[in-house]
N, C-alpha and C positions, 0 to 999 in steps of 0.2 A: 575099279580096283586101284589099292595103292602099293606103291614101292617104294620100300624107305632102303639106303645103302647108306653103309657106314665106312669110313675110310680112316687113316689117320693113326691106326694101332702102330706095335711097334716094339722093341726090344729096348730100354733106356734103362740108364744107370741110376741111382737110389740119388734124388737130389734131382733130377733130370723135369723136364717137362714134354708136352704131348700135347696140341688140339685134333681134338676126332673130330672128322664131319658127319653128318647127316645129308643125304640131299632128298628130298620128297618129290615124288611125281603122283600123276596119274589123277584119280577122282579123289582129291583131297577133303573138297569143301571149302569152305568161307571161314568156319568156326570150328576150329583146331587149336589144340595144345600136344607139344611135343615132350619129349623125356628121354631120359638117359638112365639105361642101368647095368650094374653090372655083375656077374655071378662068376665065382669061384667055384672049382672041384668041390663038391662035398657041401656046399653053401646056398643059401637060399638068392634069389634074384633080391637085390636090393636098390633102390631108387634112389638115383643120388639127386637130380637135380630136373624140374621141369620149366618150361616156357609155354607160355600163350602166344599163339602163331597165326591165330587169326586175323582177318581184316577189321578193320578199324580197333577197338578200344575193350576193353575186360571189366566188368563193374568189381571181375575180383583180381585177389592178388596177381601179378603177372606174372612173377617167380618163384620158383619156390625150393630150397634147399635142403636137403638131410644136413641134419646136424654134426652127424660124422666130417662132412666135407666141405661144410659154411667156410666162407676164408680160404677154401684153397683151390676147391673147382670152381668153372666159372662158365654159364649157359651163357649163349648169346643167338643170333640167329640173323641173317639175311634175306630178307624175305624176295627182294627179286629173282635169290638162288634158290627160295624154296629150300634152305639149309641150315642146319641149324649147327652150334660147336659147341662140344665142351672142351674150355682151357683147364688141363692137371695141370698142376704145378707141387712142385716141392716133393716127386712121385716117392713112395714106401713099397718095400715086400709088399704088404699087406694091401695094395692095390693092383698088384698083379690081376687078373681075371677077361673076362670075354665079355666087353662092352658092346651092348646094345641100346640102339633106339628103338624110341614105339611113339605113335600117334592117335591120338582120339579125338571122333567129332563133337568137341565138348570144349565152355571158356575156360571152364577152372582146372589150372593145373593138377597133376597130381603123382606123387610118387608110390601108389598101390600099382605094380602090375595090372592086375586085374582090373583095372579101370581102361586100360589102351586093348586097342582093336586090331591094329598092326602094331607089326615089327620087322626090323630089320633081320640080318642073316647074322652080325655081332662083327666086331674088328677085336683081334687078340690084344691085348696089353701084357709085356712081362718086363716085370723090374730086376736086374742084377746088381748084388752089392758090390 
């Protein structure tokens, strides 16, 4: 089984910045790629950014960004921690929402939901102007 938990939400000001963790445990596997997404009231789950988390090397892309958020989020990951972050910066209203991560035993990143097999339980994000 795996357990992804997510930390890091938070209440911040319009302008403000935010890194959420991921920590992954449990039967992860060797060859994994991890993601970040996040879904608003009323709003479909949308993918902002994935990472390849696997041991050794990816014949594909290793990252992979929504265009919405190229240049302002930023994935990264510690693998001794088994963790992965996203750095928001420059946060908006319109980034408010209930971020989550997810994990799949697969190289290629990817921002479909429906592609990850787990997920976390989500860390709240609200922005205030």
């Amino acid at each position: 089984q795996v357990q992804l938990v997510e930390s890091g939400g938070g209440s911040v000001q319009t302008g403000g910045s935010l890194r959420l963790s991921c920590a992954a445990s449990g039967n992860t596997g060797s060859v994994t790629s991890m993601a970040w997404f996040r879904q608003a009231p009323g709003k479909e789950r949308e993918g902002l950014a994935a990472i390849y988390t696997g041991a050794g090397t990816t014949t594909y892309v290793d990252t992979l960004y929504a265009a919405s958020v190229q240049g302002r989020f930023a994935i990264s990951q510690d693998s001794a921690k088994n963790t992965v972050y996203l750095q928001i910066n420059n946060l908006q209203p319109e980034d408010a929402a209930m971020y989550y991560c997810a994990l799949r035993r697969d190289e290629r990143p990817s921002l479909a939901h429906g592609d990850y097999t787990y997920w976390g339980q989500g860390t709240q994000v609200t922005v205030s102007s």
